[in-house]
C-alpha positions in Angstrom: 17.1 -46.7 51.4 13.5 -45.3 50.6 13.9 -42.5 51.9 17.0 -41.9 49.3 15.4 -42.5 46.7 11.9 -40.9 47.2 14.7 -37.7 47.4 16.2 -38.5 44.4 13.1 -38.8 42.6 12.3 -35.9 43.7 15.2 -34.4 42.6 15.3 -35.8 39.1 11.0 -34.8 38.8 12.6 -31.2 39.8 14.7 -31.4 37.1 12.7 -32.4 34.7 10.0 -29.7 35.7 12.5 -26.9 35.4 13.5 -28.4 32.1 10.2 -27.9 30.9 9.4 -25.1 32.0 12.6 -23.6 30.2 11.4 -25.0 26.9 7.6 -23.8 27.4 9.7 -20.4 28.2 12.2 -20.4 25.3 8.9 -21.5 22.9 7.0 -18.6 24.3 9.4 -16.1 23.4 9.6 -17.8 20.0 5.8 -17.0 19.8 5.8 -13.7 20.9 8.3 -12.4 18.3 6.5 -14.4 15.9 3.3 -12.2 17.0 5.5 -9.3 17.0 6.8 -10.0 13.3 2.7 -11.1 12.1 1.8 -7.3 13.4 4.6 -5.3 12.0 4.0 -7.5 8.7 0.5 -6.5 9.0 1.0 -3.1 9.5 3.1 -2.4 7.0 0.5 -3.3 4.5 -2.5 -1.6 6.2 0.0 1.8 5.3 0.7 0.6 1.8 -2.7 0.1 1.8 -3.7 3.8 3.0 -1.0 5.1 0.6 -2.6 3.0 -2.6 -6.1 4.2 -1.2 -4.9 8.3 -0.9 -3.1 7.9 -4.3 -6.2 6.2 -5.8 -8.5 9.2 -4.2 -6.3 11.7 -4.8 -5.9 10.9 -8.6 -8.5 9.0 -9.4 -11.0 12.1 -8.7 -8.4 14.2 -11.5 -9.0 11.3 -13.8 -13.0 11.2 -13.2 -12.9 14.8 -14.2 -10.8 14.9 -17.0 -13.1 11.9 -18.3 -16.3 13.5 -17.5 -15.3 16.7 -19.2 -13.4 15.0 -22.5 -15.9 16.6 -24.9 -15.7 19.9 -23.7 -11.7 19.5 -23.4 -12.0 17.9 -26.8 -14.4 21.3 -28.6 -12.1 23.7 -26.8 -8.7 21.7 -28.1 -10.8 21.7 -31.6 -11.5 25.7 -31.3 -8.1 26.2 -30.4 -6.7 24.0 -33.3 -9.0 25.8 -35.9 -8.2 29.5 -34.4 -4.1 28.5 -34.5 -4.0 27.2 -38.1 -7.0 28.1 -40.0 -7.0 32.1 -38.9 -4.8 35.2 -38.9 -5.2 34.8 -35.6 -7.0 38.3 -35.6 -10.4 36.0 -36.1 -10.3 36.7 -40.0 -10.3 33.6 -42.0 -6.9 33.3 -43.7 -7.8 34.3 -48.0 -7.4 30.6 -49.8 -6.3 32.4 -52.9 -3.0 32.1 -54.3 -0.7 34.6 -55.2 0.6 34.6 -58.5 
């Protein structure tokens, strides 16, 4: 009789091993496409990222210029203004006398 039942426990310890190692299997694979999902998640942003960082380069050096050179834009707009309304636009100054 012992020796029936040492294989019986053995069997039923083999069975329980397998069983966990299935689990520890199945929650490994779990983990690694959790990994898998965390990386693409994370990669995904760093190129969001890169895109907001080009855009902000790209642009932002356009918008550093046209605010470092606002007074010159803003006497050449004002030249341009004057020579459009306030001339012949020959250079004379238009005559503010009316005709009668």
């Amino acid at each position: 009789m012992a020796p029936l039942a040492s294989a019986l426990s053995n069997l039923i310890q083999s069975f329980t091993s397998i069983v966990a190692s299935l689990v520890n299997s199945v929650l490994a694979v779990l983990q690694a496409i959790l990994a898998l999902g965390g990386d693409l998640l994370n990669g995904l942003l760093q190129l969001v990222q890169a895109f907001v960082a080009f855009g902000t380069d790209l642009f932002g050096s356009a918008l550093a210029f046209v605010a470092a050179h606002f007074v010159a834009i803003l006497l050449i707009g004002g030249a341009y203004y004057y020579y459009t309304n306030y001339t012949d636009q020959g250079g004379r100054a238009r005559s503010s006398r009316k005709i009668r």
